[in-house]
Every structure is written in structure tokens, then in C-alpha cells.
PDB file of N, CA, C and O in Angstrom:
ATOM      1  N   UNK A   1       5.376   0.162 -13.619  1.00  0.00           N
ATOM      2  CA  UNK A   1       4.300  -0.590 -14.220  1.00  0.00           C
ATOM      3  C   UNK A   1       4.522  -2.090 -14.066  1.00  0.00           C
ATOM      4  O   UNK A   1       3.604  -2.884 -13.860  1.00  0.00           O
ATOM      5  N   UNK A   2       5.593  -2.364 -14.163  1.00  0.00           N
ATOM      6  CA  UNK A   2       6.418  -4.312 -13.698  1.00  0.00           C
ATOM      7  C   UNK A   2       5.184  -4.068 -12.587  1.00  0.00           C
ATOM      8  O   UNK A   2       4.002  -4.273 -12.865  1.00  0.00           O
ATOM      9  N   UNK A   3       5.682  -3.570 -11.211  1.00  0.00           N
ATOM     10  CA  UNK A   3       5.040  -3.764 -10.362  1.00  0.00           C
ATOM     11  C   UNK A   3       3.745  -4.231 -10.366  1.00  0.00           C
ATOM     12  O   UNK A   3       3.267  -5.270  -9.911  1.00  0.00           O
ATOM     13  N   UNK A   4       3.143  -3.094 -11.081  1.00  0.00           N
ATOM     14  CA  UNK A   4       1.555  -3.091 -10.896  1.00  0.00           C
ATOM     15  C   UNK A   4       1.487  -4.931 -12.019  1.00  0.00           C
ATOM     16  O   UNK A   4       1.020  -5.915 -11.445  1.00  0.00           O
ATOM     17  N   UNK A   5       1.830  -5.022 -13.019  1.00  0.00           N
ATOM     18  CA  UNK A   5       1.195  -6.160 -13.992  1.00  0.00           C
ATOM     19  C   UNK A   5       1.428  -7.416 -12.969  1.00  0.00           C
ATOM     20  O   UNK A   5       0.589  -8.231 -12.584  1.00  0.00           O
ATOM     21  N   UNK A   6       2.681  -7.338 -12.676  1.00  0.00           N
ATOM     22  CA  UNK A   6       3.341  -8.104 -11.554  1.00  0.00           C
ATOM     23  C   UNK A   6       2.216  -8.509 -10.570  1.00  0.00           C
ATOM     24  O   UNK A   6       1.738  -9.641 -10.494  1.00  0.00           O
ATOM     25  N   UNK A   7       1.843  -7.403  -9.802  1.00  0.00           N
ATOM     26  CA  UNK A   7       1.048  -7.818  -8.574  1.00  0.00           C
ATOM     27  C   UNK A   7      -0.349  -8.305  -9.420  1.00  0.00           C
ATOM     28  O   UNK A   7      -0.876  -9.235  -8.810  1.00  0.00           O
ATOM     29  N   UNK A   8      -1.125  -7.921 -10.707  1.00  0.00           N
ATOM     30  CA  UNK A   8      -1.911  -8.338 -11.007  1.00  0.00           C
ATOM     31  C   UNK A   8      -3.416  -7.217 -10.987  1.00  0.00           C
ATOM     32  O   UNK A   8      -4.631  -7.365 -10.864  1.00  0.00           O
ATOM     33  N   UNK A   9      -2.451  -6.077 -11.189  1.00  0.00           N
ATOM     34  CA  UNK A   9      -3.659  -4.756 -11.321  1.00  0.00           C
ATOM     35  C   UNK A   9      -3.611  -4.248 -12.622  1.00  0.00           C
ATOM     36  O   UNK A   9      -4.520  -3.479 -12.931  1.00  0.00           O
ATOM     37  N   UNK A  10      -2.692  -4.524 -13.513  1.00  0.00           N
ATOM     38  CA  UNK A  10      -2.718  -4.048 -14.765  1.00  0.00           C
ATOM     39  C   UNK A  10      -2.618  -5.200 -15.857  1.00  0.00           C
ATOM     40  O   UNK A  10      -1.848  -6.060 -15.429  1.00  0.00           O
ATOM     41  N   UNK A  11      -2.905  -5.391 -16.581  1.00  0.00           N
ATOM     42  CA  UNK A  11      -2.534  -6.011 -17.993  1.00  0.00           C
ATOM     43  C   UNK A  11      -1.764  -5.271 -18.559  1.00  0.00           C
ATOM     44  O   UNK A  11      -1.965  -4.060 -18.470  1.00  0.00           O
ATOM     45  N   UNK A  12      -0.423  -5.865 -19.465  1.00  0.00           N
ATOM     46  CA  UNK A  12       0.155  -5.171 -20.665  1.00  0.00           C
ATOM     47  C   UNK A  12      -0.296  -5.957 -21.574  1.00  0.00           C
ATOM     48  O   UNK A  12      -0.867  -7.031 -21.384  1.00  0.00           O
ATOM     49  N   UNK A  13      -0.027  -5.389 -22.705  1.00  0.00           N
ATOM     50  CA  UNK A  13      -0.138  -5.836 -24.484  1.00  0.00           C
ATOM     51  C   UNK A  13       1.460  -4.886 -24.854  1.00  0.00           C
ATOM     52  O   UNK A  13       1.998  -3.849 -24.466  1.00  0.00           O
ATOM     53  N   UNK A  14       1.716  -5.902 -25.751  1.00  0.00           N
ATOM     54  CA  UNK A  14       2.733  -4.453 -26.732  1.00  0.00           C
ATOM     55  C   UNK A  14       2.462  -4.469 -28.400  1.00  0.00           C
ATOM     56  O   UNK A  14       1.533  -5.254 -28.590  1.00  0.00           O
ATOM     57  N   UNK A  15       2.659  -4.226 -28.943  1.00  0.00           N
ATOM     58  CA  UNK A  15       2.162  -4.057 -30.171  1.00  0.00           C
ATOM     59  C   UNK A  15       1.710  -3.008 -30.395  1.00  0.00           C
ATOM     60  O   UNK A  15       1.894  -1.946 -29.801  1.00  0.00           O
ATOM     61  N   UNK A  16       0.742  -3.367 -31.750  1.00  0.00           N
ATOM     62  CA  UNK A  16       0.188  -2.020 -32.211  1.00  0.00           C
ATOM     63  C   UNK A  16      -0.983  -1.892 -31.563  1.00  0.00           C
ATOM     64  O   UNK A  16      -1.489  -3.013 -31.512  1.00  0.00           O
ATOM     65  N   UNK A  17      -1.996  -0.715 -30.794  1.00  0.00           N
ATOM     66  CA  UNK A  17      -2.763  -0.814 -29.888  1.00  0.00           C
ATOM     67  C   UNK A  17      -2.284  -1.477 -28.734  1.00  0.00           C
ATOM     68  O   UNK A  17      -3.236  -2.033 -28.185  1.00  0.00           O
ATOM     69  N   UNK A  18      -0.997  -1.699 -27.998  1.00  0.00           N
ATOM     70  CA  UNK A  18      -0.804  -2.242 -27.080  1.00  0.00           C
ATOM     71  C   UNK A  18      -0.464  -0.696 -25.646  1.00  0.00           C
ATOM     72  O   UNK A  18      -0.684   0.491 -25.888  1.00  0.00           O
ATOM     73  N   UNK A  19       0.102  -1.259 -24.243  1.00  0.00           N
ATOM     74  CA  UNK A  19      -0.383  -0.360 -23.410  1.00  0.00           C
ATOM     75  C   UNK A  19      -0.463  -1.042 -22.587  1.00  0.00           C
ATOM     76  O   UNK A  19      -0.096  -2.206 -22.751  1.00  0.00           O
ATOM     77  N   UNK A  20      -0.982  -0.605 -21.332  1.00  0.00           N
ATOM     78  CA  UNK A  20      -1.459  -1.302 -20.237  1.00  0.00           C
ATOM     79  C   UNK A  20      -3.157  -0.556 -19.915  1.00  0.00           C
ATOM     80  O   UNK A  20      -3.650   0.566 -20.031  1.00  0.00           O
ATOM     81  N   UNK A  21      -3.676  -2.037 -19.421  1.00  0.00           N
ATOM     82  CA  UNK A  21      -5.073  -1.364 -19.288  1.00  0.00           C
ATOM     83  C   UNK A  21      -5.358  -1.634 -17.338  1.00  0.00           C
ATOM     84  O   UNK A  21      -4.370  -1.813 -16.627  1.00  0.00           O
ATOM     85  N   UNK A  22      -6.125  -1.626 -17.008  1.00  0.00           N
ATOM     86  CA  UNK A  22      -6.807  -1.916 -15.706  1.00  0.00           C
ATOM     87  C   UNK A  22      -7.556  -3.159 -15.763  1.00  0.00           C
ATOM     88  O   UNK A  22      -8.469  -3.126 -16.588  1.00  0.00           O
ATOM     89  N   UNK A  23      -7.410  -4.384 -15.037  1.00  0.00           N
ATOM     90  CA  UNK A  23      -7.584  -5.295 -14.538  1.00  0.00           C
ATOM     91  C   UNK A  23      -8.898  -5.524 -14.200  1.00  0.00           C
ATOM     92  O   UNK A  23      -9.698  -6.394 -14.542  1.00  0.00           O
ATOM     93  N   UNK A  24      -8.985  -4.337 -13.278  1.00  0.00           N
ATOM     94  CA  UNK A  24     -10.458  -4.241 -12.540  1.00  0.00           C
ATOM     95  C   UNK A  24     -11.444  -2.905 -12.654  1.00  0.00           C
ATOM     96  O   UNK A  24     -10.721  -1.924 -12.827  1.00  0.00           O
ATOM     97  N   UNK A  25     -12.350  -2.666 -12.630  1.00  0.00           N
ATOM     98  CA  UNK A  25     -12.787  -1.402 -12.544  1.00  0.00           C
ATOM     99  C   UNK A  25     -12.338  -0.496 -11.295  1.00  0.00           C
ATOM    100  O   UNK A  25     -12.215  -0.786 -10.105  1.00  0.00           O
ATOM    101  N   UNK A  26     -12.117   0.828 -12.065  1.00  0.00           N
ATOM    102  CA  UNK A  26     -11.433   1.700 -10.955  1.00  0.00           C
ATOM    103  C   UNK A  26     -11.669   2.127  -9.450  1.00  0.00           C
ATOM    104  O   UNK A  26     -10.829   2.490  -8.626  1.00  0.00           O
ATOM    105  N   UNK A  27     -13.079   1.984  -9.310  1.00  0.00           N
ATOM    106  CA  UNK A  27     -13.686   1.752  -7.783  1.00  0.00           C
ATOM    107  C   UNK A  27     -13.560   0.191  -6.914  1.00  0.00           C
ATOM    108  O   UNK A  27     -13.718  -0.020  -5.711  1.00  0.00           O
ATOM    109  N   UNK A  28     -13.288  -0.572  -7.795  1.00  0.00           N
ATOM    110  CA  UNK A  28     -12.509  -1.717  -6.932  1.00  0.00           C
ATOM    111  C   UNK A  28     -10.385  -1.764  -6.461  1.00  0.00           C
ATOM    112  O   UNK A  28      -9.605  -2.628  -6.061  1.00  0.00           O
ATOM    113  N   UNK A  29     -10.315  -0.598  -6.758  1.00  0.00           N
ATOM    114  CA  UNK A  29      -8.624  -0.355  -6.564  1.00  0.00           C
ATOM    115  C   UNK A  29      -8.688   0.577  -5.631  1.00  0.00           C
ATOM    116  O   UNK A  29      -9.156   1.705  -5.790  1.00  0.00           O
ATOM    117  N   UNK A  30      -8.072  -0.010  -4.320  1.00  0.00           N
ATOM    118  CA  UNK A  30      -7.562   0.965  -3.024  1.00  0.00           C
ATOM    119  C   UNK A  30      -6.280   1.482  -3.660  1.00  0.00           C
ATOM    120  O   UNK A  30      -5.596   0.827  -4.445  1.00  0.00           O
ATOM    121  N   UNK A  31      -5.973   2.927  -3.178  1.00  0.00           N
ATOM    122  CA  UNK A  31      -4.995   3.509  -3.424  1.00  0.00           C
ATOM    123  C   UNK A  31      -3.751   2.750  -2.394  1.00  0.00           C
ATOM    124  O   UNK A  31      -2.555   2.911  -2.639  1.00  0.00           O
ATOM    125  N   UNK A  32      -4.125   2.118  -1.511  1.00  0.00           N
ATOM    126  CA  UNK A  32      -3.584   1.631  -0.728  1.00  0.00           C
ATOM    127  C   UNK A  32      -2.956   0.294  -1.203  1.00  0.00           C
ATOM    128  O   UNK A  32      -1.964  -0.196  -0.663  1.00  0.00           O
ATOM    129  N   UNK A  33      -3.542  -0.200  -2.146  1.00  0.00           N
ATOM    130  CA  UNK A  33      -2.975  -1.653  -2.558  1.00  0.00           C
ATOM    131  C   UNK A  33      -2.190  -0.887  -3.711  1.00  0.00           C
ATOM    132  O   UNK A  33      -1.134  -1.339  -4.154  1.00  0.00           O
ATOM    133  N   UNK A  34      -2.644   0.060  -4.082  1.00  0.00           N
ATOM    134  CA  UNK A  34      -1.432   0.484  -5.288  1.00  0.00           C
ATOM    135  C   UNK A  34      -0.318   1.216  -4.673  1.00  0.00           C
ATOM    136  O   UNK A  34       0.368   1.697  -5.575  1.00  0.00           O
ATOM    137  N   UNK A  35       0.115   1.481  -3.587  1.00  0.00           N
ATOM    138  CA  UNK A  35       0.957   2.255  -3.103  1.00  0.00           C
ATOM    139  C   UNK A  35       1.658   1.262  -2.563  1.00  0.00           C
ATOM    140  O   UNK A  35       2.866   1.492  -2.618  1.00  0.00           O
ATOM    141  N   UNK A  36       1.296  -0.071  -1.904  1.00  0.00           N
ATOM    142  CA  UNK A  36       2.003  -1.530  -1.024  1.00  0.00           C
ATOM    143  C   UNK A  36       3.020  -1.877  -2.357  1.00  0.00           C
ATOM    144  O   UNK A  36       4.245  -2.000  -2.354  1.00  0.00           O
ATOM    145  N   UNK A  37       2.245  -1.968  -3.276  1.00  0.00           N
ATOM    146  CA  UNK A  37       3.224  -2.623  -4.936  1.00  0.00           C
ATOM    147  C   UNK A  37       4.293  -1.739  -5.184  1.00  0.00           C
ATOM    148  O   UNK A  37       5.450  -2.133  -5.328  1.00  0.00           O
ATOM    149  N   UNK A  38       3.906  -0.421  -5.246  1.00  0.00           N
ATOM    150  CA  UNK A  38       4.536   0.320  -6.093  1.00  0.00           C
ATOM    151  C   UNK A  38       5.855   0.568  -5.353  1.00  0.00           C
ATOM    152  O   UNK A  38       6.967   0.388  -5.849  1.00  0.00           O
ATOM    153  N   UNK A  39       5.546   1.106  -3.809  1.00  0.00           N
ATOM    154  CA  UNK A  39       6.691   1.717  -3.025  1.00  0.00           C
ATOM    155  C   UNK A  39       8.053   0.924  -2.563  1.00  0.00           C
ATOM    156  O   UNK A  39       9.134   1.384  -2.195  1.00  0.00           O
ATOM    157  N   UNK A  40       7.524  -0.707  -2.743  1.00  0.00           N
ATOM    158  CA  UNK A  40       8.303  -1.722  -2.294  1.00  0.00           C
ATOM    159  C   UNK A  40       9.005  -0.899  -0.869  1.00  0.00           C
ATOM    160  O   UNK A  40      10.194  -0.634  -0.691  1.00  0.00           O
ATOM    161  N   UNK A  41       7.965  -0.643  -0.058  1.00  0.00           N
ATOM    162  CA  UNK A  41       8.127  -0.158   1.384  1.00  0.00           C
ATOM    163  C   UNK A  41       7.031  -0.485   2.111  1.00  0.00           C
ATOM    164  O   UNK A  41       5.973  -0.595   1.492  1.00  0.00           O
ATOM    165  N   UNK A  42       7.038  -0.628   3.044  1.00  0.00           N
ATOM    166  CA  UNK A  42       6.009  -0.508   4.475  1.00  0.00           C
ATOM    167  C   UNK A  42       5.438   0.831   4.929  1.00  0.00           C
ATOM    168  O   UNK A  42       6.236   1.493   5.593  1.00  0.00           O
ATOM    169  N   UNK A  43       4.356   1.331   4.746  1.00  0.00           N
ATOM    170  CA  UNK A  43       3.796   2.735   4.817  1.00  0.00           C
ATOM    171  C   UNK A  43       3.576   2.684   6.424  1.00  0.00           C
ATOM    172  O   UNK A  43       2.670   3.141   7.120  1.00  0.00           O
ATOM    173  N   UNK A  44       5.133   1.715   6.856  1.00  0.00           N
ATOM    174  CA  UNK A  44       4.740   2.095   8.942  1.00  0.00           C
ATOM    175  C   UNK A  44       5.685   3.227   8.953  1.00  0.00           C
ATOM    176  O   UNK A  44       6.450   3.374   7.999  1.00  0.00           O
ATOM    177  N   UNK A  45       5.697   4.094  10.022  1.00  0.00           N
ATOM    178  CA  UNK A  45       5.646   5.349  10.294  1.00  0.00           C
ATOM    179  C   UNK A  45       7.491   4.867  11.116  1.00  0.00           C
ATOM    180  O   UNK A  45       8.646   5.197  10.850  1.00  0.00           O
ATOM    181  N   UNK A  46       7.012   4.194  11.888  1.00  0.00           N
ATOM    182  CA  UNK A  46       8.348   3.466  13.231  1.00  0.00           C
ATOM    183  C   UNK A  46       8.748   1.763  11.970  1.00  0.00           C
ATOM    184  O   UNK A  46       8.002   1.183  11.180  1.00  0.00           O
ATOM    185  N   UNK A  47      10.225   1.499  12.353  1.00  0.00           N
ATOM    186  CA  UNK A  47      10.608   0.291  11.891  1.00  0.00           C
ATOM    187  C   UNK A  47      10.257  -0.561  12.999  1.00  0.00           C
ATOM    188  O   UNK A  47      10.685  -1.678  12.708  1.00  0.00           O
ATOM    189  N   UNK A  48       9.750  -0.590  14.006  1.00  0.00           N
ATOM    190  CA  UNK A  48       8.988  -1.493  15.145  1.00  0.00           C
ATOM    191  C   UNK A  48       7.782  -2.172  14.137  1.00  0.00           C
ATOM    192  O   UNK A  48       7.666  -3.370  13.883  1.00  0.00           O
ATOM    193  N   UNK A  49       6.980  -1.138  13.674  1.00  0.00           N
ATOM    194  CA  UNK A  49       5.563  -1.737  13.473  1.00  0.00           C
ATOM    195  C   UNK A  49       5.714  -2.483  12.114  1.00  0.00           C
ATOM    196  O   UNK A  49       4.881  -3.283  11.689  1.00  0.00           O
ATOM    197  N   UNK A  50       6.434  -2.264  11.718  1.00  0.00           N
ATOM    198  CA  UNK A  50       6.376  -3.087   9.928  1.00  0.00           C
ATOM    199  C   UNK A  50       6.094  -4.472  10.279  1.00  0.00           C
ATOM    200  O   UNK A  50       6.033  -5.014  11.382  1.00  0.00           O
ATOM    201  N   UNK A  51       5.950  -4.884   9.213  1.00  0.00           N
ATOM    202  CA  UNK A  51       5.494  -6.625   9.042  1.00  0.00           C
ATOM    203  C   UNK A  51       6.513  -7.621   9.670  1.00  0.00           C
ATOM    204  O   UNK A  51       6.459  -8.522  10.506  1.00  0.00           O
ATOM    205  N   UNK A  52       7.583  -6.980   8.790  1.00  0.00           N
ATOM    206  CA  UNK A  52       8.745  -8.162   9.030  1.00  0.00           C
ATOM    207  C   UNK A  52       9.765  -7.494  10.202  1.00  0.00           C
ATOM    208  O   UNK A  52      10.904  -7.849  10.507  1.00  0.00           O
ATOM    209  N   UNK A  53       9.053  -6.549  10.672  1.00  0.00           N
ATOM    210  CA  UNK A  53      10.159  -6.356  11.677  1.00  0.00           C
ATOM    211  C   UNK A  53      10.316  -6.923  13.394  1.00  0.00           C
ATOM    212  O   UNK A  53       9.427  -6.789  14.235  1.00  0.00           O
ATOM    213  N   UNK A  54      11.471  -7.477  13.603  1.00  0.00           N
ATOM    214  CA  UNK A  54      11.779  -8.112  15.144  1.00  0.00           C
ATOM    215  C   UNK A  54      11.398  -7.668  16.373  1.00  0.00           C
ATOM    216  O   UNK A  54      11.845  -6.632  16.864  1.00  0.00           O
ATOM    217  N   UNK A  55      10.784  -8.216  16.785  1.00  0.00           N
ATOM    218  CA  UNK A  55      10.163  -7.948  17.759  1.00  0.00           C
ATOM    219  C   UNK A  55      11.274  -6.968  18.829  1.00  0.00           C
ATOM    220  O   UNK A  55      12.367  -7.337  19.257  1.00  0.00           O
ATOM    221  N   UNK A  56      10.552  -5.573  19.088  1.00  0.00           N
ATOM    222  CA  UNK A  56      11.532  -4.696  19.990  1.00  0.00           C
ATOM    223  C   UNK A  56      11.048  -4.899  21.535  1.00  0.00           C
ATOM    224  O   UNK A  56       9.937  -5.068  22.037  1.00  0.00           O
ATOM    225  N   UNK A  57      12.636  -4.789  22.179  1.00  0.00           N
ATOM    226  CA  UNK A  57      12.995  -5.603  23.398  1.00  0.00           C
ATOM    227  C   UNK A  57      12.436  -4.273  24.544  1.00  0.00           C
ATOM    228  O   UNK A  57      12.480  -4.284  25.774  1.00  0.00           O
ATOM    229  N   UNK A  58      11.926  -3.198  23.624  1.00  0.00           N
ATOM    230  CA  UNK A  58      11.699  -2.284  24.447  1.00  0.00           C
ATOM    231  C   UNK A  58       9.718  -1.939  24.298  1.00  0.00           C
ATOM    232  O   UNK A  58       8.936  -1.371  25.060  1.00  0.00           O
ATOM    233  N   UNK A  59       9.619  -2.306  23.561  1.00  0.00           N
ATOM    234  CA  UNK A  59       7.613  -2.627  23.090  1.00  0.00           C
ATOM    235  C   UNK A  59       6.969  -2.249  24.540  1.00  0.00           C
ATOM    236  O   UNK A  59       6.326  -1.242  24.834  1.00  0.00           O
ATOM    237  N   UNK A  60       7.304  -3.267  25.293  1.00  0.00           N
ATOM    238  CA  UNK A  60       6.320  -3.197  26.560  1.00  0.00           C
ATOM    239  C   UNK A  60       6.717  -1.928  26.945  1.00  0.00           C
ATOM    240  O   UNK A  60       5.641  -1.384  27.192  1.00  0.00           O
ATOM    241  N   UNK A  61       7.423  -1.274  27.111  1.00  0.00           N
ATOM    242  CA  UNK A  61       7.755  -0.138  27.975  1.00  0.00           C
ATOM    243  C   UNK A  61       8.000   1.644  27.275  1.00  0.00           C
ATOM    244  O   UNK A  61       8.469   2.654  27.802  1.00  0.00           O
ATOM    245  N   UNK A  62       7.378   1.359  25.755  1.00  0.00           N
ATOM    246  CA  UNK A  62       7.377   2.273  25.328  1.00  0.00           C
ATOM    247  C   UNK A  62       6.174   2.864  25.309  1.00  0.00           C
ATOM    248  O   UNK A  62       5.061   2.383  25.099  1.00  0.00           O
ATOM    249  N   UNK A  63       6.681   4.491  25.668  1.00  0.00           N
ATOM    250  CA  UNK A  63       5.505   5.181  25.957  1.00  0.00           C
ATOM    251  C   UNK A  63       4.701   5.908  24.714  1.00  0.00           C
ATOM    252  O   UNK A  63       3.548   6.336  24.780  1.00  0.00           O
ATOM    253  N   UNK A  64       5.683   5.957  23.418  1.00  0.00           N
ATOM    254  CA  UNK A  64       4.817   6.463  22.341  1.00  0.00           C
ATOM    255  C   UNK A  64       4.185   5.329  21.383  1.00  0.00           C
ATOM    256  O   UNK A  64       3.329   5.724  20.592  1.00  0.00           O
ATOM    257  N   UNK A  65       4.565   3.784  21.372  1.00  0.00           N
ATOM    258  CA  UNK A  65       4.116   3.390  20.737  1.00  0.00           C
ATOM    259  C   UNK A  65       2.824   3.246  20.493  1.00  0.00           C
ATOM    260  O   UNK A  65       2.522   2.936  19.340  1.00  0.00           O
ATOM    261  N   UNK A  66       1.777   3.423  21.462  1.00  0.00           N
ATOM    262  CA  UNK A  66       0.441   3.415  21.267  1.00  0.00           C
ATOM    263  C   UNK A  66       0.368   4.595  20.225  1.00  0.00           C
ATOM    264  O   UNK A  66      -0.434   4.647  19.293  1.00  0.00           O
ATOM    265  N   UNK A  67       1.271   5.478  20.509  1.00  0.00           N
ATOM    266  CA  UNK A  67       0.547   6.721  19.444  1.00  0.00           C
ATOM    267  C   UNK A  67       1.056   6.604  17.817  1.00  0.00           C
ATOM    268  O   UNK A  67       0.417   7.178  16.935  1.00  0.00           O
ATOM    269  N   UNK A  68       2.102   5.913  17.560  1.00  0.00           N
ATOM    270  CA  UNK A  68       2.376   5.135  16.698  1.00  0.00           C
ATOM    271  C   UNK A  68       1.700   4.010  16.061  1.00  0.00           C
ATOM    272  O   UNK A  68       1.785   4.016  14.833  1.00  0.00           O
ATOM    273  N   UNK A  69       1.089   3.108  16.552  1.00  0.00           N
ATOM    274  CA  UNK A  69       0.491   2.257  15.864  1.00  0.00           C
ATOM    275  C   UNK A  69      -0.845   2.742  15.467  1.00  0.00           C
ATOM    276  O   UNK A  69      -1.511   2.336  14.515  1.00  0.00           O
ATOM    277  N   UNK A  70      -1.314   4.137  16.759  1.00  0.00           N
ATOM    278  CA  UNK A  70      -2.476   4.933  16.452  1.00  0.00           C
ATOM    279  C   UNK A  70      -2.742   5.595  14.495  1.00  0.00           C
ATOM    280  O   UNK A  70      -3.630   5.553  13.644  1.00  0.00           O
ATOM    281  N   UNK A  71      -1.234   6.180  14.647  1.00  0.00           N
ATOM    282  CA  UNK A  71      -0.956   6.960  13.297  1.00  0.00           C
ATOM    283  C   UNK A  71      -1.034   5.832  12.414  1.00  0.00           C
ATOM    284  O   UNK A  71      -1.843   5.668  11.501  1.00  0.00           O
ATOM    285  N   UNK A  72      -0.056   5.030  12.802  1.00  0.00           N
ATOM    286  CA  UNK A  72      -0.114   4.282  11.777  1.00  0.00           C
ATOM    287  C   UNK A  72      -1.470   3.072  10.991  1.00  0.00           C
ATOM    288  O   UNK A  72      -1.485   2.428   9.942  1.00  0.00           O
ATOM    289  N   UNK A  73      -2.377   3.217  12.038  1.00  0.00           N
ATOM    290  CA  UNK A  73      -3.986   2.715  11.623  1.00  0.00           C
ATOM    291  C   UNK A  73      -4.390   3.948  10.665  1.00  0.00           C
ATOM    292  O   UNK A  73      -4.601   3.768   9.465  1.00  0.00           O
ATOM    293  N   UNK A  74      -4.477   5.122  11.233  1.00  0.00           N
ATOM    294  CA  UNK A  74      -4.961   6.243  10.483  1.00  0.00           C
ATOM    295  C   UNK A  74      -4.269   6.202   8.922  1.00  0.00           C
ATOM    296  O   UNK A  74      -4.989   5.979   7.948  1.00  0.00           O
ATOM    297  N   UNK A  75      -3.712   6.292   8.867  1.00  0.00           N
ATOM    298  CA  UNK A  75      -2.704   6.283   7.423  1.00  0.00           C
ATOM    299  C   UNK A  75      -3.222   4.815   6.441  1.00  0.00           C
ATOM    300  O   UNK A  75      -3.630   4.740   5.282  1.00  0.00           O
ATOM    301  N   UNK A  76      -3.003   3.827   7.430  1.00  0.00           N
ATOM    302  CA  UNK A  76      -3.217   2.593   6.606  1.00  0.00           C
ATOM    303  C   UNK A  76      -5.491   2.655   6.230  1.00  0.00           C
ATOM    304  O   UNK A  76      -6.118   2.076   5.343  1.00  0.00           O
ATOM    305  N   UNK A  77      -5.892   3.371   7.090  1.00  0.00           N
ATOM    306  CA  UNK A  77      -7.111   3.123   6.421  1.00  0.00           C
ATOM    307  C   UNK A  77      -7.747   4.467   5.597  1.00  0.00           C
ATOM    308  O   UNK A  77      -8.785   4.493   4.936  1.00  0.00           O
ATOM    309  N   UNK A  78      -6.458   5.957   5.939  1.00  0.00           N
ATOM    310  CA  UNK A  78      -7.198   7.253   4.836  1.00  0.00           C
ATOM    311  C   UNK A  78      -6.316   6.676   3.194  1.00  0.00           C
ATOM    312  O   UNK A  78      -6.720   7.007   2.079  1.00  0.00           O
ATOM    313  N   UNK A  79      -5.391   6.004   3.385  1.00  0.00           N
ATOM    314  CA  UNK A  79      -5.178   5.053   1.712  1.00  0.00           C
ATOM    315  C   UNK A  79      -5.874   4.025   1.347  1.00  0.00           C
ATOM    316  O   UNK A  79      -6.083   3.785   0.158  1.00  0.00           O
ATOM    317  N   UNK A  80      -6.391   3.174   2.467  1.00  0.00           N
ATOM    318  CA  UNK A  80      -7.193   1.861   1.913  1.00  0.00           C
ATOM    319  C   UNK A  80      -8.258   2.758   1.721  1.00  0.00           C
ATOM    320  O   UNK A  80      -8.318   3.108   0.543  1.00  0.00           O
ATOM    321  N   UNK A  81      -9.267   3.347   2.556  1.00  0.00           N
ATOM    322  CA  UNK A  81     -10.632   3.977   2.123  1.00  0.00           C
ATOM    323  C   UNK A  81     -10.648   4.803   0.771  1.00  0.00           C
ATOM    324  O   UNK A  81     -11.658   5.107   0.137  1.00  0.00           O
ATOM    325  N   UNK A  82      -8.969   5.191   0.361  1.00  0.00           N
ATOM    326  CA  UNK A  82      -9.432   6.236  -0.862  1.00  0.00           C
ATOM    327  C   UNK A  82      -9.678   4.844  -2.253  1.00  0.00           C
ATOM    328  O   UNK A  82      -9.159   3.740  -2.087  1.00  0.00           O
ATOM    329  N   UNK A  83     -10.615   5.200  -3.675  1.00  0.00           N
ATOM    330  CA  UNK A  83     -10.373   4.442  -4.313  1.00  0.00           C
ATOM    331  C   UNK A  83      -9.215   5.419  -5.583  1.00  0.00           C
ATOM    332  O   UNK A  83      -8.549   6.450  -5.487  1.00  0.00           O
ATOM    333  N   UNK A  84      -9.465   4.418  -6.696  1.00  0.00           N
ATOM    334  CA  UNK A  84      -8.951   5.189  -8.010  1.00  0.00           C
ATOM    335  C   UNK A  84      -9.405   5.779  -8.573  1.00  0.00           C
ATOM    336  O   UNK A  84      -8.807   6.521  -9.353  1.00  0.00           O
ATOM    337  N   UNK A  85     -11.033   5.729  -8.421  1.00  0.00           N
ATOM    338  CA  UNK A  85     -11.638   6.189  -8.905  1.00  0.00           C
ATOM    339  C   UNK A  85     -11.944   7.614  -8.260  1.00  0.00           C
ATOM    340  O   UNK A  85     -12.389   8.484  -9.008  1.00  0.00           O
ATOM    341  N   UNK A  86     -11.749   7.879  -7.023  1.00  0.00           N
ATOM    342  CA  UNK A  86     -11.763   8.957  -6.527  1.00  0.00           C
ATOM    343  C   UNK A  86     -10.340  10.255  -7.083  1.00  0.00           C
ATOM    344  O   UNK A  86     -10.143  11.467  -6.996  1.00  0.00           O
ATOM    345  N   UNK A  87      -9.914   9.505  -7.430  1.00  0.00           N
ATOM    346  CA  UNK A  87      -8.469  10.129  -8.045  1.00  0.00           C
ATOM    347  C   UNK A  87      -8.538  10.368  -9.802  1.00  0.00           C
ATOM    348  O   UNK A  87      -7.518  10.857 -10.288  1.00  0.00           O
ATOM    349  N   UNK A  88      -9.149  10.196 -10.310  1.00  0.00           N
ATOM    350  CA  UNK A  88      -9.743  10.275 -11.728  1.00  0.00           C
ATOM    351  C   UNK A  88     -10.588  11.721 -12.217  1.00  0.00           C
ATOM    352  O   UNK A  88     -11.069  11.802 -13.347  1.00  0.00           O
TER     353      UNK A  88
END
């Protein structure tokens, strides 16, 4: 839950009636932005394609990476397209 208040998808309170509530309404939350916070990982498939990763000396000449960055579009947009509200 750090995570989520952290990144700015949840509010806490503590007290009496306190909790965490939702920020935004639940059809404005990609499952995908809640999974980037939560996993403190890169949902890339290969350590080539991640964000912060160094450029590989073998890229040009690899023969699966097209099918890799393929998967890895698919994945990054069946989590961005789902909402929260679809999960409710």
C-alpha cells in the first residue's frame, strides 16, 4: 500500500474511520500502472528490453528479438487496456 499512496493512487487516513481510499475513480486506473508500482519490476519478458537496461552488443543480430519486443507490446497493452474497474 506505501507503494500505491507513494505513487499517488491511494490516499491513507489512520484513525478512527481511517484506511485507504482511491484517488481516482476506478475506470481511470490501468491495471498496468498498478502492477509498474507495486512489482518494483519491469513487466519485460528479456533483460535487453527493460528501460534501464544497456544496450546489447548482440541487438542487431538477434533473431528472436523481434518476437520479444512483439510479446512484450502484447503484455504491456492486455494490462494497460484492462481497468480496475473491470476487476471489481
Amino acid at each position: 500500500m506505501k507503494d500505491l499512496v507513494k505513487g499517488g493512487l491511494v490516499s491513507g487516513a489512520s484513525g478512527k474511520g481511517g484506511g485507504y481510499r482511491l484517488c481516482r475513480k476506478p475506470e481511470e486506473y490501468t491495471v498496468g500502472e498498478i502492477l509498474d508500482l507495486t512489482e518494483n519490476t519491469a513487466l519485460t519478458t528479456v533483460a535487453c528490453l527493460a528501460e534501464d537496461a544497456e544496450k546489447c552488443p548482440y541487438a542487431a543480430g538477434c533473431r528472436t528479438l523481434p518476437m520479444w519486443t512483439e510479446f512484450d507490446n502484447m503484455v504491456h497493452d492486455f494490462f494497460y487496456g484492462k481497468k480496475l474497474s473491470d476487476l471489481l
